[in-house]
C-alpha positions as CSV (number, residue, x, y, z in Angstrom):
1,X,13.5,-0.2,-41.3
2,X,9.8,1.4,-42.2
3,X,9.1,4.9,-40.9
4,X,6.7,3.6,-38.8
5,X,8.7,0.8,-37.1
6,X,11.0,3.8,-36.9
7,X,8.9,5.8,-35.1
8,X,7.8,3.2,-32.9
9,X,11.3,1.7,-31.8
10,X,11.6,5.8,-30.8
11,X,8.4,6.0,-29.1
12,X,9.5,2.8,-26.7
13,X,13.1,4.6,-25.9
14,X,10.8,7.3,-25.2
15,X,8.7,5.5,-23.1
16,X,11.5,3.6,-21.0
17,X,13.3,6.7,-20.7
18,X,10.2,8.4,-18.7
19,X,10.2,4.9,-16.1
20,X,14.2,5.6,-15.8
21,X,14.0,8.9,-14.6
22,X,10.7,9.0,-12.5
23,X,12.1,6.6,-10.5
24,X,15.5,8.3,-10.4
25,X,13.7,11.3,-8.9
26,X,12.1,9.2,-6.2
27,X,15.2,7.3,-5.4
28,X,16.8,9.7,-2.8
29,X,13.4,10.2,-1.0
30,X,11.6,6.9,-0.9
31,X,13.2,5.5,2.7
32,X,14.9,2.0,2.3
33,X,12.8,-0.5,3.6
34,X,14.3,-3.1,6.1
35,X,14.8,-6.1,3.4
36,X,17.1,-3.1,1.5
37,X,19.2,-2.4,5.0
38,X,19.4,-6.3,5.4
39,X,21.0,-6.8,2.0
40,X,23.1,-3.7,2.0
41,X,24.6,-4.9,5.5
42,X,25.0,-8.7,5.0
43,X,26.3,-7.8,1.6
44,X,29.3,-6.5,2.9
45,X,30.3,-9.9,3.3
46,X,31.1,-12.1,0.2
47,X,29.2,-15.4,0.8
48,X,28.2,-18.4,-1.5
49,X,24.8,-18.0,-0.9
50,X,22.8,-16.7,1.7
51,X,20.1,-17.8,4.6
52,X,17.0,-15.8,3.1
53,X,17.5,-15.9,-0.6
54,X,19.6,-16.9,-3.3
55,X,23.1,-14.9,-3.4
56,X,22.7,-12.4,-6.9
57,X,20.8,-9.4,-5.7
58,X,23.9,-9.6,-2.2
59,X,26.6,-10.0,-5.0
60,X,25.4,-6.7,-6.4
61,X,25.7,-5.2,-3.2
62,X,28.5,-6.5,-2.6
63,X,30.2,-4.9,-5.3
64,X,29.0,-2.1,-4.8
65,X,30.9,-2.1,-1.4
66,X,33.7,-3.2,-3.2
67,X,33.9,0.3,-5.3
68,X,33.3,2.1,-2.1
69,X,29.3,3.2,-2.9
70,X,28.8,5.5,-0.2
71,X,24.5,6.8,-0.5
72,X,22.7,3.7,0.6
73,X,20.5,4.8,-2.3
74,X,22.8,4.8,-5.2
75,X,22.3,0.7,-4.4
76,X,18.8,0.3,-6.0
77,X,20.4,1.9,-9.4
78,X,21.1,-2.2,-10.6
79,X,17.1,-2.7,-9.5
80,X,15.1,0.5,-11.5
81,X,17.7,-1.4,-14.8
82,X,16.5,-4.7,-14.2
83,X,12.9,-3.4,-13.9
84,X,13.1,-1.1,-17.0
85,X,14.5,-4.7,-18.7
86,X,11.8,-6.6,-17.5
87,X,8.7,-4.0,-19.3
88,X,11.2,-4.4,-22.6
89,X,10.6,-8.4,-22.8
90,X,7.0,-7.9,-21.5
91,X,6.6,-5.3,-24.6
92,X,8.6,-7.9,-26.6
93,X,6.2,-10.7,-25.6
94,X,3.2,-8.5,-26.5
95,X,4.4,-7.5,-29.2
96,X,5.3,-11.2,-30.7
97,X,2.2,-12.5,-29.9
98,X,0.1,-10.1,-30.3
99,X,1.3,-6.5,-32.0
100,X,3.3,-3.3,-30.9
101,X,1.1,-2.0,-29.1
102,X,-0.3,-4.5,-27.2
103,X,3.3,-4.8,-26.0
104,X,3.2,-0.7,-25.2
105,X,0.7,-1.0,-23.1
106,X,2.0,-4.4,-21.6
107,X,5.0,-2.3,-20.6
108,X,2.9,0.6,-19.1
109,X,0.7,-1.7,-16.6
110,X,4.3,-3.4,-15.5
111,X,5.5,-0.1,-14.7
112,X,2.2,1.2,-13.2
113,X,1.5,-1.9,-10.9
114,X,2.6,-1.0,-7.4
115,X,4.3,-4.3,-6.9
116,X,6.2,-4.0,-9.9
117,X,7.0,-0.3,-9.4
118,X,8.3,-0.9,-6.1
119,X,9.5,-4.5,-5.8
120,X,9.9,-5.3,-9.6
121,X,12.3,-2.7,-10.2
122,X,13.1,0.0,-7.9
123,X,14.0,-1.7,-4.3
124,X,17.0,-3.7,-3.3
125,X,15.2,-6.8,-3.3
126,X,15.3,-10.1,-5.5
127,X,12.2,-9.4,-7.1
128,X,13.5,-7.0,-9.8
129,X,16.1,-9.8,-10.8
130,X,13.6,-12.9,-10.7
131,X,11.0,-10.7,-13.2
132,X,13.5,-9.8,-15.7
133,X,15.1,-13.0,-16.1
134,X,11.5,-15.1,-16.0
135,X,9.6,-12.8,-18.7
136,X,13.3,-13.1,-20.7
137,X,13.6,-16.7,-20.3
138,X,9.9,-16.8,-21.5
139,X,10.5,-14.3,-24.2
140,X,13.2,-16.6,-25.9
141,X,11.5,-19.7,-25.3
142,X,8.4,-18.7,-27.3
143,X,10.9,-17.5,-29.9
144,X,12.0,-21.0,-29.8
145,X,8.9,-23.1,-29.3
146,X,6.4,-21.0,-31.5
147,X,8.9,-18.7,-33.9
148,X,10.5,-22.3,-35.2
149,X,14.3,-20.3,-34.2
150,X,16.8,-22.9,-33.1
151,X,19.6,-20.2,-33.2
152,X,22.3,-21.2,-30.5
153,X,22.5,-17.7,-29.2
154,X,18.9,-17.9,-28.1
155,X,19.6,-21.2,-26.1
156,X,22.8,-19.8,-24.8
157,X,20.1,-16.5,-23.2
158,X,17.6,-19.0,-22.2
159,X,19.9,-21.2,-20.0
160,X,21.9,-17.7,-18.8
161,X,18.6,-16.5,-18.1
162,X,17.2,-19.0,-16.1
163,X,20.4,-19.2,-14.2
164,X,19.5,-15.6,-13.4
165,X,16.4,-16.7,-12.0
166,X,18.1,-20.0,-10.0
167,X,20.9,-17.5,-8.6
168,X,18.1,-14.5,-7.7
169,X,14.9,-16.6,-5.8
170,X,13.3,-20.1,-5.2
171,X,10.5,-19.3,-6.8
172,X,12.0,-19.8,-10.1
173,X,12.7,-23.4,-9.2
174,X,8.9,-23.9,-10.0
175,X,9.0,-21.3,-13.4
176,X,11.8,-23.7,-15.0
177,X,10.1,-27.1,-14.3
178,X,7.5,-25.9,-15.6
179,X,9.1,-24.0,-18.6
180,X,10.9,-27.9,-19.0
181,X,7.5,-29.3,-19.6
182,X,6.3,-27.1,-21.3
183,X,9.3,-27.8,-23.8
184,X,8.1,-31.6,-23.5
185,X,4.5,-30.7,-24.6
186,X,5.4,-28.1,-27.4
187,X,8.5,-29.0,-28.6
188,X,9.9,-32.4,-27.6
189,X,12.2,-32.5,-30.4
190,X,14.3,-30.0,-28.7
191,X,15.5,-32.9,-26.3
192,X,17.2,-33.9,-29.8
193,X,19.3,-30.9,-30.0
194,X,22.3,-30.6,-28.8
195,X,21.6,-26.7,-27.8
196,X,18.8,-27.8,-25.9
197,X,21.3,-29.1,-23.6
198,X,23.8,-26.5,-24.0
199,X,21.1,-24.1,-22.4
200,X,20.4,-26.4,-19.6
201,X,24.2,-27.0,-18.7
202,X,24.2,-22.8,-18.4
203,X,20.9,-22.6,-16.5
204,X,22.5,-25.6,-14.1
205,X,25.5,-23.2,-13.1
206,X,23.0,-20.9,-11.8
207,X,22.0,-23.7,-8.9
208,X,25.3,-24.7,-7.9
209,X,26.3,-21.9,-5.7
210,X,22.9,-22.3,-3.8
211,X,23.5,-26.0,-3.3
212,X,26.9,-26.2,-2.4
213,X,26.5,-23.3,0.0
214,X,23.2,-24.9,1.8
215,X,25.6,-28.9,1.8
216,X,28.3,-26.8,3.8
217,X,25.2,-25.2,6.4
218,X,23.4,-28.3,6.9
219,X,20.5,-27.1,3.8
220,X,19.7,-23.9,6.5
221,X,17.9,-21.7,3.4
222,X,15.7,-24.5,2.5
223,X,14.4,-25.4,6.3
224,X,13.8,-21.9,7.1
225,X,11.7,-21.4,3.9
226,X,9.6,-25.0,5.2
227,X,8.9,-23.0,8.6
228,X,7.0,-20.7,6.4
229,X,4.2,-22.6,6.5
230,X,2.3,-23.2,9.7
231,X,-0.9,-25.0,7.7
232,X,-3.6,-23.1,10.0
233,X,-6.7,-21.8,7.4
234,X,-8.2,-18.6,8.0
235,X,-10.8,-17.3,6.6
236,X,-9.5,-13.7,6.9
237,X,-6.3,-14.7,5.7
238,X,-7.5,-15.8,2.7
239,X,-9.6,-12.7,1.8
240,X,-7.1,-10.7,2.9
241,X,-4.5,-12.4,0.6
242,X,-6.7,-12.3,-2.4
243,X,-7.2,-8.4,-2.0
244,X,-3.5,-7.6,-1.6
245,X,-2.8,-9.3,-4.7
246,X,-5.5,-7.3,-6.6
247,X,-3.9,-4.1,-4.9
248,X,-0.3,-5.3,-5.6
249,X,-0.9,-5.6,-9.6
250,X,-3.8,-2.7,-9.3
251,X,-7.6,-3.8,-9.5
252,X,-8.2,-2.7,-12.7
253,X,-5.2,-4.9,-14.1
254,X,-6.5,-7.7,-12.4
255,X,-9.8,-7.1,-13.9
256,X,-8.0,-7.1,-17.5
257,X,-6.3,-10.5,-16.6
258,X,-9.7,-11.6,-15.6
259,X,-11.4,-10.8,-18.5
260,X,-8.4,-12.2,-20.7
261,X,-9.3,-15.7,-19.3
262,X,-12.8,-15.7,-20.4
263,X,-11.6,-14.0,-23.8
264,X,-9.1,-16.8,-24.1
265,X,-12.2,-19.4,-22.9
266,X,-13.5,-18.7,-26.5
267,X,-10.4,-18.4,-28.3
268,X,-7.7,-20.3,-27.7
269,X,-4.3,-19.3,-29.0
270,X,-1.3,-21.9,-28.7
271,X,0.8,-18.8,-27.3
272,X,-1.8,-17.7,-24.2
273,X,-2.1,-21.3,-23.6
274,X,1.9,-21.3,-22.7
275,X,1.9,-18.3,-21.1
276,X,-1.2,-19.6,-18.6
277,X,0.8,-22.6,-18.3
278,X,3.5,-20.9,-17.4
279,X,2.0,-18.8,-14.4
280,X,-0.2,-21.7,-13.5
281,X,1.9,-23.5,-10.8
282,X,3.6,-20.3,-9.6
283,X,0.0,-18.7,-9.1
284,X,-1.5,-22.0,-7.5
285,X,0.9,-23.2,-5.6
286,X,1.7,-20.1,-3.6
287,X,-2.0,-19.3,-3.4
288,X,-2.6,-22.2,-1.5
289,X,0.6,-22.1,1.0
290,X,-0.7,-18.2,1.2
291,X,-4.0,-19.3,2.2
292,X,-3.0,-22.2,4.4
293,X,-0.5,-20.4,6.5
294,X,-1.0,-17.3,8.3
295,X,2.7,-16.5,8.0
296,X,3.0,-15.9,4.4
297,X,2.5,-12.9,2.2
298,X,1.3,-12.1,-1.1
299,X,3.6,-11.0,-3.3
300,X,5.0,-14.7,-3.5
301,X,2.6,-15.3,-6.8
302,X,3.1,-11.7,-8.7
303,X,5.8,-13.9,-10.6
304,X,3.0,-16.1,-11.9
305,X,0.4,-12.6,-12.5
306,X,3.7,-11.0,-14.5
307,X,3.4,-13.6,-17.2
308,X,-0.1,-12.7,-18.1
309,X,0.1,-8.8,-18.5
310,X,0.7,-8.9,-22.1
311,X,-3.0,-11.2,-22.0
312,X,-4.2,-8.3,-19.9
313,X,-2.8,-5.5,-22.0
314,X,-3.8,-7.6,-25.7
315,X,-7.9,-6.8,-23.9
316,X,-7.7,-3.7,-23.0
317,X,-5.8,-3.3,-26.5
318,X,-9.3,-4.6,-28.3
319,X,-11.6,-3.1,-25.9
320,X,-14.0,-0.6,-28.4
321,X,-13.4,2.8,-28.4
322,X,-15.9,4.3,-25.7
323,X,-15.5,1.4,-23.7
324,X,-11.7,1.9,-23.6
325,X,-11.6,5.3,-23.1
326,X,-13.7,4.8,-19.8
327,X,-12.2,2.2,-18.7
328,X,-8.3,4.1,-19.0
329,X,-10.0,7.0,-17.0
330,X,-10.7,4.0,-14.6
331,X,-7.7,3.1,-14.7
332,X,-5.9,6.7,-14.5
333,X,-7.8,7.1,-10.9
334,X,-6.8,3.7,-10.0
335,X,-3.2,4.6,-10.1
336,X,-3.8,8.1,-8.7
337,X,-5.7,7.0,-5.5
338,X,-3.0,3.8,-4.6
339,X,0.1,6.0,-5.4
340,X,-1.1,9.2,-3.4
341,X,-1.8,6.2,-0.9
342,X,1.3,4.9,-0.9
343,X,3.3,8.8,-0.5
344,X,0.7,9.3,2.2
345,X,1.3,6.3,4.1
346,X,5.5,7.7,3.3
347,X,5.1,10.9,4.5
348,X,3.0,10.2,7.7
349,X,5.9,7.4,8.0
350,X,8.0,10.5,8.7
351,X,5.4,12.9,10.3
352,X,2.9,11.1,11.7
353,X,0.6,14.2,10.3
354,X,-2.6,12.0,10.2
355,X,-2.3,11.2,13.7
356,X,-0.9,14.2,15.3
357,X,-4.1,16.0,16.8
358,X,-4.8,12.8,18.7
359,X,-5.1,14.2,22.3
360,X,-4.9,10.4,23.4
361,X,-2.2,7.7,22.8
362,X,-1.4,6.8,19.8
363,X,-4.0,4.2,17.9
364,X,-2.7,1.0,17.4
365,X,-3.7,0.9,14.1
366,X,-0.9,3.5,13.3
367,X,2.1,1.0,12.7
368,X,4.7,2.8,10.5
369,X,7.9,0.7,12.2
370,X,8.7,-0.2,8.5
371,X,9.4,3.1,7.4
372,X,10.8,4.4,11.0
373,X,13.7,7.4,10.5
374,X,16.7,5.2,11.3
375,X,19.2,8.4,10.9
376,X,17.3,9.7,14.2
377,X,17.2,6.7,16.1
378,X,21.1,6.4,15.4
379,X,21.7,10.3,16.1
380,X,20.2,9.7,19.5
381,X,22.3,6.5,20.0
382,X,25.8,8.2,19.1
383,X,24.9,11.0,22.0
384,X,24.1,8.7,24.4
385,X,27.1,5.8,24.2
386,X,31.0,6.3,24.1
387,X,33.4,5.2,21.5
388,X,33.6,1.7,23.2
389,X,29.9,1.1,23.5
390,X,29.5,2.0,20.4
391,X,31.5,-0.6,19.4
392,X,29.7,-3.8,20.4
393,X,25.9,-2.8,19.7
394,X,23.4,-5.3,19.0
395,X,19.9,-6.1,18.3
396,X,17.2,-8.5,19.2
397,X,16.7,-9.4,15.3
398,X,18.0,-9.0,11.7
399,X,15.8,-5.9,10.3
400,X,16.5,-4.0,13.5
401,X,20.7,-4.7,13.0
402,X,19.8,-3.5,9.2
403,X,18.5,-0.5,9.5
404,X,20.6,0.6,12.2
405,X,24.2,-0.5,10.4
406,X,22.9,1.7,7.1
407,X,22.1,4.4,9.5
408,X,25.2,4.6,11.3
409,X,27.2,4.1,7.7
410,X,28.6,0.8,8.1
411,X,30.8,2.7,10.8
412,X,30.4,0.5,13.3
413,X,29.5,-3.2,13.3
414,X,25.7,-4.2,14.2
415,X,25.2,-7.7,15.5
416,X,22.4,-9.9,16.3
417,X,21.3,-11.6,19.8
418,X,18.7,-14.5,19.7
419,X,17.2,-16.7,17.3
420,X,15.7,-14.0,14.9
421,X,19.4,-13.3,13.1
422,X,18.8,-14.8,9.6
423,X,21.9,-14.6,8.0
424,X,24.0,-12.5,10.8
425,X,24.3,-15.8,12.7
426,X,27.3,-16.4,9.6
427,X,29.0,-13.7,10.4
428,X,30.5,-12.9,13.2
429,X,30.1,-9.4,14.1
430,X,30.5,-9.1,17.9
431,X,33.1,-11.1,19.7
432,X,33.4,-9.5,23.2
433,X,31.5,-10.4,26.4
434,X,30.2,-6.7,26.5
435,X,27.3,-5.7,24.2
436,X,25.2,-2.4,24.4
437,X,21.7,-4.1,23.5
438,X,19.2,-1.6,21.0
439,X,15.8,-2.1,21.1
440,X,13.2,0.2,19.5
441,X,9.3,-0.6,20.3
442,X,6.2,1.7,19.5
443,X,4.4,3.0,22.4
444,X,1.0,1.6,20.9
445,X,2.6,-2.0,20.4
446,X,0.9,-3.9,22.9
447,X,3.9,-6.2,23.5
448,X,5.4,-3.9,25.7
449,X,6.3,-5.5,28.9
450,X,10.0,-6.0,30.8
451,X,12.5,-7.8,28.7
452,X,14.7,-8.7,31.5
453,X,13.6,-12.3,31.0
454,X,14.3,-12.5,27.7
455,X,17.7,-11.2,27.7
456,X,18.7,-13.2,31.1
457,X,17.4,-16.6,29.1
458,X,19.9,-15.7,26.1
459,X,22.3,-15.8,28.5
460,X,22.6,-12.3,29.1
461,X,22.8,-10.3,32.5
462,X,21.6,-6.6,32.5
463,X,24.3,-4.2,34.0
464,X,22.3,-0.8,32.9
465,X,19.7,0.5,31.2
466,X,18.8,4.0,29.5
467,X,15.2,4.3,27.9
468,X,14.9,7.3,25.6
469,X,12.1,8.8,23.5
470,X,11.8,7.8,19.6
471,X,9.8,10.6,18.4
472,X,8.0,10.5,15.1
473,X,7.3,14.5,13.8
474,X,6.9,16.1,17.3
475,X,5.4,13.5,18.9
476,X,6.8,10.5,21.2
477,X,5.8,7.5,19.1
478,X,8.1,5.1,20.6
479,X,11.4,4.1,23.1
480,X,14.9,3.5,22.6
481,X,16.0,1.3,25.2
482,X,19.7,1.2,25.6
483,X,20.9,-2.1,27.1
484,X,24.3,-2.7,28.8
485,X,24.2,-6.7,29.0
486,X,27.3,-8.9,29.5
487,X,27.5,-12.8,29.1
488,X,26.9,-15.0,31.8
């Protein structure tokens, strides 16, 4: 090894080492989102697969339960691993097609996106699994297609890779027909090799649980994800979609990845041409169900914008001096304004300090239910119900049963009434007649009226009911109304 690939292979240890530990210092502060309390709760519960997603990132969890974990936070440990993974393939990538440090800087704008920071590798949340088994399934398979290496060890890590990806999210059903052909286009001859089909015998494992799980519930995960698209246009929508995605990777990125098309416009290279291929379908296809639904969300494509940071990161690379250095201060301010954004948003989660000297109600813009303080709203629950009650609580949907069983420790068992229950409905949690009924609501959510009518048509009858304050700082923000409902 030369000095400078010596140096080098320190700097990236280096460099992953500072991604480790910033988010280890953030992980006992950051509050867990409701899609972490979800897994963290139904993951107590060994399952095939699951309702929402694909069972991997609830197997982790699971074991985790299984070794007694007892900080809900210690959970997203696996995640900030996966994530730190996933900047090694995309500085692998960068640095195969391009050089070392292309794939530096690659890493850097994985780790500085906020999706990626977040979602890609910090949260309990499939996300961190899909990336870093996508860019290493891509990884190998350029090795492969372009690097001329028909080692069986690198077929063996494709297929477990993309069985990774089958086992972690449905979007990777679209990466690996299109990584298959892709094989067809660039290397055909593969279909000739008896690793070729080694690989895909390994990446076929990965879908089994998933299938045979959805046979035995009447394919539940696939017609829920269908619903997911209510085909009504909106203009709004649309715009609004396009900007979150810009904000999820950070503008200036998305300027790179721009730029990186026009650069490859003029210059074609066989390896940017698989890499757009690659992102292609997964960028299209959930653009347009994203724009054609108004329930939908954009991070469903930041799979698809993953595979072209090392394109973006290769421009900024050859950007001329002057230009670059302007364009990094750009980019510096970029990352300072979102992120102090983002702790803001955090903070006034637990404060409400930008809101406070209202003399008025509440605005309605001022939504933080997300990021409410579950540990309060179950302090004020356990010294208002007995033993017994405490026993048979419920809530009107699956977040709301989430947060509340993390809260409370997994102490007692949190149920679900009604239709919203995604995977709860499996599980049966509550088996009595007598349920104490939770429900939390904001003071400036306008859907505020009497649920009488809602419980009574679940087939509920109200015996009591205690309304309490849900304050936010010092302030009432919201209600926590205590229902004591038995069947009819």
């Amino acid at each position: 090894m030369t000095a400078r690939a010596y140096s080098q292979n320190h700097y990236l240890i280096f460099l992953l080492s500072v991604f480790i530990f910033t988010k280890l210092a953030l992980i006992k502060h950051t509050p867990l989102i409701n899609d972490e309390t979800y897994t963290l709760t139904i993951g107590r519960y060994f399952s095939l697969s699951y309702f929402d997603h694909p069972p991997l990132m609830t197997w982790i969890s699971y074991l985790f339960h299984f070794f007694d974990a007892r900080e809900a936070y210690t959970f997203r440990i696996p995640h900030i691993i996966f994530g730190t993974l996933t900047s090694v393939f995309l500085y692998k990538i960068g640095s195969l097609i391009y050089s070392r440090q292309t794939g530096f800087i690659a890493a850097i704008l994985y780790f500085i996106s906020p999706f990626f920071f977040f979602s890609g590798g910090f949260f309990v949340v499939p996300d961190g699994l899909l990336n870093f088994s996508v860019a290493g399934a891509t990884y190998i398979a350029i090795k492969i297609i372009f690097g001329n290496e028909n080692k069986s060890y690198l077929w063996f890590v494709l297929g477990l890779s993309l069985a990774i990806a089958f086992l972690s999210k449905y979007q990777s059903y679209v990466f690996a027909l299109t990584l298959f052909i892709a094989f067809i286009i660039w290397k055909k001859e593969a279909f000739l090799d008896r690793n070729f089909y080694i690989g895909f015998i390994i990446s076929v494992c990965g879908l089994l649980p998933v299938i045979i799980w959805n046979i035995e519930n009447n394919f539940d995960s696939f017609d829920f994800h269908k619903t997911r698209s209510s085909f009504i246009f909106d203009v709004f929508h649309v715009l609004n979609s396009i900007f979150l995605q810009s904000l999820l990777l950070l503008p200036t990125t998305a300027i790179l990845i721009c730029i990186s098309f026009v650069n490859y416009i003029n210059d074609q290279k066989s390896e940017e041409s698989f890499l757009i291929f690659l992102s292609f379908p997964t960028i299209f296809i959930f653009n347009f169900f994203m724009m054609a639904s108004e329930n939908s969300f954009a991070h469903w494509s930041m799979m698809g914008w993953m595979l072209l940071i090392p394109m973006a990161s290769n421009t900024l690379h050859l950007f001329k001096s002057s230009l670059k250095k302007k364009f990094l201060i750009l980019k510096a301010l970029n990352v300072f304004l979102i992120f102090s954004l983002i702790l803001a948003i955090s903070l006034h989660a637990r404060t409400g300090f930008l809101t406070n000297s209202y003399s008025r109600q509440t605005p309605e813009w001022d939504n933080t239910r997300e990021l409410l303080n579950w540990k309060y709203i179950a302090e004020t629950i356990t010294d208002n119900l007995k033993e017994t009650e405490m026993k048979s609580i419920v809530t009107l949907n699956w977040y709301d049963s989430g947060q509340l069983s993390v809260a409370l420790n997994h102490k007692y068992n949190v149920g679900v009434i009604g239709p919203n229950n995604n995977h709860f409905k499996y599980i049966n949690l509550n088996s009595g007649k007598s349920f104490t009924l939770v429900v939390v609501r904001l003071l400036n959510n306008k859907d505020h009226g009497d649920l009488t009518d809602s419980i009574q048509s679940l087939g509920y009858k109200i015996r009591k009911l205690n309304i309490l304050p849900l304050f936010r700082g010092t302030k009432n923000y919201g209600t926590i109304s205590l229902f004591f409902i038995e069947k009819n």
